[in-house]
N, CA, C and O of each residue as an XYZ file, in Angstrom:
316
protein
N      10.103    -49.524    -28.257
C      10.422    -48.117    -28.383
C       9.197    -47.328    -28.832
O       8.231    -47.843    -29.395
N       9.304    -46.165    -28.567
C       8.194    -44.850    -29.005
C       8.597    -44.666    -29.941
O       9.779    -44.466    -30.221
N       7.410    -44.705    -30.836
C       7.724    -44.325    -32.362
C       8.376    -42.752    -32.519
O       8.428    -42.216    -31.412
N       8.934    -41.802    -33.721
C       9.399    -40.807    -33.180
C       8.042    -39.503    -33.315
O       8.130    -38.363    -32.860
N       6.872    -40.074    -34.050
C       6.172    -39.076    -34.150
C       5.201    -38.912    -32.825
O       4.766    -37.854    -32.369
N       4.984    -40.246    -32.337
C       4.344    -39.919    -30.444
C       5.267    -39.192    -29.827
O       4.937    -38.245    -29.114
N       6.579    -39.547    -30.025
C       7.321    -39.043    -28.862
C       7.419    -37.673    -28.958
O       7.617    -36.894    -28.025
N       7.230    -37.327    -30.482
C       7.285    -35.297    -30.901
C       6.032    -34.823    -30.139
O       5.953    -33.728    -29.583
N       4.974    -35.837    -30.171
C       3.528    -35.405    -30.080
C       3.542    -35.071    -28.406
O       3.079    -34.083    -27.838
N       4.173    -36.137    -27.879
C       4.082    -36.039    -26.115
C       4.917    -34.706    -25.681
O       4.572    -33.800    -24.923
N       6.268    -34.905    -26.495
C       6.863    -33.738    -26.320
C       6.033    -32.220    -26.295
O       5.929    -31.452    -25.339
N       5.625    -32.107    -27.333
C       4.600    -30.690    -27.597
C       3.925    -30.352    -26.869
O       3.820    -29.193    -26.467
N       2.930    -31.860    -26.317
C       2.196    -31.306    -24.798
C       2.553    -31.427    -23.660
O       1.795    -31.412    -22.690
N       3.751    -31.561    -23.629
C       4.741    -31.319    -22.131
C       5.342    -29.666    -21.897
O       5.669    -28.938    -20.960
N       5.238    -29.611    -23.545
C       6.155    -27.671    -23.660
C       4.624    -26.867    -23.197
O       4.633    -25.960    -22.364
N       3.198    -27.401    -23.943
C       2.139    -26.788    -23.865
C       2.040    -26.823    -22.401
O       2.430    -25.956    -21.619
N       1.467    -27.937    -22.131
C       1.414    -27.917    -20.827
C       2.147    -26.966    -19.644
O       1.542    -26.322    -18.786
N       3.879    -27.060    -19.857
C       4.787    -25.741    -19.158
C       3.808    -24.505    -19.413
O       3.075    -23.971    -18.581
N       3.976    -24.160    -20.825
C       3.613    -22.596    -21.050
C       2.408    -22.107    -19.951
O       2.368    -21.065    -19.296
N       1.356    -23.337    -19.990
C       0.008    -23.063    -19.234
C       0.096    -22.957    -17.991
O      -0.769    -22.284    -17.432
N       1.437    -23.748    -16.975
C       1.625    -23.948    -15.950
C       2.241    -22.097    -15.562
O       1.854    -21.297    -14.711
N       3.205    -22.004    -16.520
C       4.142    -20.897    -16.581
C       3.265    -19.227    -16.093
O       3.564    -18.336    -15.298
N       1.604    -19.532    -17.451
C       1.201    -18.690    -17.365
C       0.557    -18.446    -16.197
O       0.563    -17.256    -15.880
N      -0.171    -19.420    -15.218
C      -1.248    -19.439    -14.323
C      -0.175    -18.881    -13.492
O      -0.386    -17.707    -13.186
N       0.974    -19.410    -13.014
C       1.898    -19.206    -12.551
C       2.558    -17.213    -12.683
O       3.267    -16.656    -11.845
N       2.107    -16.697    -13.756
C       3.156    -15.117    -13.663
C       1.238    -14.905    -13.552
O       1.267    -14.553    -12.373
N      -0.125    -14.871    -13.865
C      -0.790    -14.220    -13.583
C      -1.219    -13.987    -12.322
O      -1.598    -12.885    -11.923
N      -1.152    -15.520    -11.322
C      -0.707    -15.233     -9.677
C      -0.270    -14.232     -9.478
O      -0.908    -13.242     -9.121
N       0.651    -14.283     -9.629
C       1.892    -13.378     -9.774
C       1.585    -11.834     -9.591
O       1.956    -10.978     -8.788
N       0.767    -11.858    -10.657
C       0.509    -10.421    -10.999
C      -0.579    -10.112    -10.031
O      -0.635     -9.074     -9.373
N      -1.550    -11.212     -9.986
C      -2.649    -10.518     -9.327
C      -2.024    -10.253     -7.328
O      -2.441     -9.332     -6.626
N      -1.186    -11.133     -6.939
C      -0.747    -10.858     -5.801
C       0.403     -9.406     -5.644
O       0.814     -9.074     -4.533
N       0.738     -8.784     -6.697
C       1.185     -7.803     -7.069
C       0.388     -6.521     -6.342
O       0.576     -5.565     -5.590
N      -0.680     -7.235     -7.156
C      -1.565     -5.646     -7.569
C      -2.597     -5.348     -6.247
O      -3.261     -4.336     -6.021
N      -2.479     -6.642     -5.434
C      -3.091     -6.594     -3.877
C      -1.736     -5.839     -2.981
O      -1.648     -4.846     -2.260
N      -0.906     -6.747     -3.395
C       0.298     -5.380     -2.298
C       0.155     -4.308     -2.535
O       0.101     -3.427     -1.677
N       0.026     -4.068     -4.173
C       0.391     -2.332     -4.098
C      -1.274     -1.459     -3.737
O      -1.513     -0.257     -3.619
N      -1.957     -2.364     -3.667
C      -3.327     -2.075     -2.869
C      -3.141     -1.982     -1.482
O      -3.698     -1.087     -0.846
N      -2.451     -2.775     -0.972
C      -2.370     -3.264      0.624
C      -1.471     -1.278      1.038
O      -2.008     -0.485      1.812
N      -0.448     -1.047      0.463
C       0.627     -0.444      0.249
C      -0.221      0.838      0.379
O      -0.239      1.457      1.443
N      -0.896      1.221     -0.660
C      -1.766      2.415     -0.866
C      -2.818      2.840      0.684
O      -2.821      3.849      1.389
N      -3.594      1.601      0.750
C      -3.984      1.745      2.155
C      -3.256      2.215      3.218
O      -3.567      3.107      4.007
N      -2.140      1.463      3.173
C      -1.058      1.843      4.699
C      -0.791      2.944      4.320
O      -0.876      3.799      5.201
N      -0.446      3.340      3.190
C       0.477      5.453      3.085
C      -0.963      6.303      3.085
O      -0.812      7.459      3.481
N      -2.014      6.030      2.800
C      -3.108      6.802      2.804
C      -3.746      6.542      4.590
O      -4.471      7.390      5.108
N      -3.448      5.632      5.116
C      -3.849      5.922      6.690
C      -2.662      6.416      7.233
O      -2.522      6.885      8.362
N      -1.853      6.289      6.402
C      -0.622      7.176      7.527
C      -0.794      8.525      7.533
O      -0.763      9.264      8.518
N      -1.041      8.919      5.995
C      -1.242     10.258      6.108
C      -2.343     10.887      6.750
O      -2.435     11.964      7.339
N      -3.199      9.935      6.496
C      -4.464     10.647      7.431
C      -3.736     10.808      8.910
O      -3.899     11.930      9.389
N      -3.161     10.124      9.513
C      -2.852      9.929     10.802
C      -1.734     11.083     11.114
O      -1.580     11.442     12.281
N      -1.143     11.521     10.318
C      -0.548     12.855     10.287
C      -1.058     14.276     10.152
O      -0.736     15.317     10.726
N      -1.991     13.985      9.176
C      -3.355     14.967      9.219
C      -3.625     15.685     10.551
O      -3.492     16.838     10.960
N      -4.089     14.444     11.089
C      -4.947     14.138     12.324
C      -3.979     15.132     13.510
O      -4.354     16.263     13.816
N      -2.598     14.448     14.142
C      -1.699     14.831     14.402
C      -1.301     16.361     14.216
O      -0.818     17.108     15.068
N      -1.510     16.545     13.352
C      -0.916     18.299     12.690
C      -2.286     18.884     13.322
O      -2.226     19.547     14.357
N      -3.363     18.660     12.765
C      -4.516     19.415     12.915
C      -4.561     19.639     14.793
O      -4.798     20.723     15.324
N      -4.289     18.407     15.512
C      -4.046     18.704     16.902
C      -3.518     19.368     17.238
O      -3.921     20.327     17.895
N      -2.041     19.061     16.829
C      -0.835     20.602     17.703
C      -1.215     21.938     16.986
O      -1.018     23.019     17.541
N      -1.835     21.828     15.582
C      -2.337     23.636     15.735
C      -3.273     23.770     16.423
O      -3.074     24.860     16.959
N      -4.236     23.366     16.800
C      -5.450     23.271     17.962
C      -4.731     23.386     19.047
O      -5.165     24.380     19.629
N      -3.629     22.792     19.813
C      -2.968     23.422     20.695
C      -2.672     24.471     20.739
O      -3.130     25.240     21.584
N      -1.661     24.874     19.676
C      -0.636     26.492     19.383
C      -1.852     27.104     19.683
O      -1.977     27.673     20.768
N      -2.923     27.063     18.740
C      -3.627     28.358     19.072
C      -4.735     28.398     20.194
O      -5.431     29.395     20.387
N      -4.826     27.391     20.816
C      -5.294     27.576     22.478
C      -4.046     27.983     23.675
O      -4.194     28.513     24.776
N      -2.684     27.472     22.934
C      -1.818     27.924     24.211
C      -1.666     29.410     24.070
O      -1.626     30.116     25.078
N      -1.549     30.098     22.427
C      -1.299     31.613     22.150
C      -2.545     31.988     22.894
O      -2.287     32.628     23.913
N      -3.607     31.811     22.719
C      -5.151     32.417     23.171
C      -4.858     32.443     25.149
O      -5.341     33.302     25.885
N      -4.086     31.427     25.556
C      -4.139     31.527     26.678
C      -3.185     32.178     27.198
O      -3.328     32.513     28.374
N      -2.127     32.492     26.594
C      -0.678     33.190     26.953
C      -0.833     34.915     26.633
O      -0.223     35.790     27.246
N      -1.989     35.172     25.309
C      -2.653     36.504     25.590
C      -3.233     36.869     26.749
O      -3.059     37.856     27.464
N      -4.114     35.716     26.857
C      -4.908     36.330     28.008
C      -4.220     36.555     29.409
O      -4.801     37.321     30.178
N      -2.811     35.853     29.903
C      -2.549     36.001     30.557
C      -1.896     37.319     30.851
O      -2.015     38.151     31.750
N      -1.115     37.200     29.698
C      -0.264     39.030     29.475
C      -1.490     40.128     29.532
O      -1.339     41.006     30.381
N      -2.524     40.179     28.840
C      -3.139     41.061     29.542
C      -3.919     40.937     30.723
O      -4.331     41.933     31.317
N      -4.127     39.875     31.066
C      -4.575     40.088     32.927
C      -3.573     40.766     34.181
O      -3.953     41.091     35.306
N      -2.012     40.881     33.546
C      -0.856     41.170     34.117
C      -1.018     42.822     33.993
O      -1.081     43.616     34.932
N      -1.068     43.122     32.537
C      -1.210     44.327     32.340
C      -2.076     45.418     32.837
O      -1.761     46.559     33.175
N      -3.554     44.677     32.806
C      -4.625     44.937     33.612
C      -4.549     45.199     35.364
O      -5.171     46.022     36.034
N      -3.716     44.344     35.723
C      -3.911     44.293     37.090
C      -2.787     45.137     38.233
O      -2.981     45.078     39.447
């Protein structure tokens, strides 16, 4: 038999051991966290750019189709 003070002793570094496993284990954790909400930030910050982008086009339209829909009304008027 194991005497009972090895067996306290093995015990202790089986709990130590968990805690260390436990910890490496939630700081993973965390650091794969803090890459999603990185990953996350990227994707809503190119989306928005990409809406930007988008918006800034169709007013570049509106105001080439108004510029061209003037000019037409007065070439009508004119003529």
């Amino acid at each position: 038999m194991i005497p009972k003070a090895a067996f306290l002793n093995g015990l202790e570094k089986m709990e130590q051991a968990l805690e260390n496993i436990g910890t490496g284990i939630r700081h993973k954790a965390e650091k794969e966290a803090r890459k999603q909400s990185i990953k996350q930030w990227y994707r809503l910050k190119k989306a928005e750019m990409r809406m930007d982008h988008l918006e800034n086009r169709a007013e570049a339209f509106r105001k080439t189709y108004r510029a061209e829909s003037l000019r037409i009304d007065e070439n009508k008027k004119t003529s």
